[in-house]
C-alpha positions in Angstrom: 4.9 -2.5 -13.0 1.6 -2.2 -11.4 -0.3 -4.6 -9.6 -3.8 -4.6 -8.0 -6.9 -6.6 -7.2 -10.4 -5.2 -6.3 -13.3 -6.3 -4.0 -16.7 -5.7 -3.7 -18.4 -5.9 -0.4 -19.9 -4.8 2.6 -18.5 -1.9 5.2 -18.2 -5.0 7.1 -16.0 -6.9 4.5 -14.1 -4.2 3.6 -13.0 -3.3 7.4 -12.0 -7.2 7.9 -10.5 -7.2 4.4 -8.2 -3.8 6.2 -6.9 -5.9 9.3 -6.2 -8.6 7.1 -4.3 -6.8 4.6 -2.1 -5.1 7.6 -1.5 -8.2 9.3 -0.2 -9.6 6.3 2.3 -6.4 6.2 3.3 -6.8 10.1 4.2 -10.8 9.2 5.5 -10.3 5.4 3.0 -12.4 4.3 0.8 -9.5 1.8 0.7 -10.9 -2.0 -1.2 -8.9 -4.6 -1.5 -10.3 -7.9 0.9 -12.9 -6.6 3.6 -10.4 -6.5 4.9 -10.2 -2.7 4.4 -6.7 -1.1 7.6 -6.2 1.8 7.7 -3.1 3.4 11.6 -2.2 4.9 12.2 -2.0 8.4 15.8 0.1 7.1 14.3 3.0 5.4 12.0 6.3 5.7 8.4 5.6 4.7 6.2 8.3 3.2 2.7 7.7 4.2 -0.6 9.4 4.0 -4.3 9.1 3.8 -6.5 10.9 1.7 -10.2 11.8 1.3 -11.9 12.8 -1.9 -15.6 13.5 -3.1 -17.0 14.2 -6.0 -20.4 14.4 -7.7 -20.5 11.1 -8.4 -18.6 9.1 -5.5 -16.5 9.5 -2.2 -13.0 7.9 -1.9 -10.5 7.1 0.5 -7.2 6.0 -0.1 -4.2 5.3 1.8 -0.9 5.4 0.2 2.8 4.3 1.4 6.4 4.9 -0.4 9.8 4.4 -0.3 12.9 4.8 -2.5 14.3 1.5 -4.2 17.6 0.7 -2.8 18.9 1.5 -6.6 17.5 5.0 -6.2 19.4 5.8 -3.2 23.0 4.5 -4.9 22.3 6.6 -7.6 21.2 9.7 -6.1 24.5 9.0 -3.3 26.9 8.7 -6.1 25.9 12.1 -7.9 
């Protein structure tokens, strides 16, 4: 299932909306869509940023994943 919510705003906005939304990671307190976001402390994170123009707009996204504890048994038991 995906979840997301966009904003509009400022360089300013958007740099405040960053510490905000990392905060809320550090103190397990990120929601989007009203769906709770917790990162593990017990597990190897994939992470990477990435930078993208075209003709019509830059991008830049940053990206973090890690295996569902269900993915792990499964792939242990084979």
């Amino acid at each position: 299932m995906d979840y997301s919510e966009k904003y509009v705003g400022s360089r300013d906005d958007f740099l405040r909306f960053i510490r905000e939304a990392v905060a809320k990671m550090g103190d397990r307190s990120l929601t989007i869509e009203e769906q709770a976001v917790e990162i593990p402390e017990d597990v190897e994170l994939e992470y990477k940023i990435k930078y993208d123009e075209d003709e019509e707009e830059y991008k830049v996204a940053i990206k973090v994943c890690w295996a569902k504890p269900e993915a792990e048994e499964v792939e242990e038991a084979e």
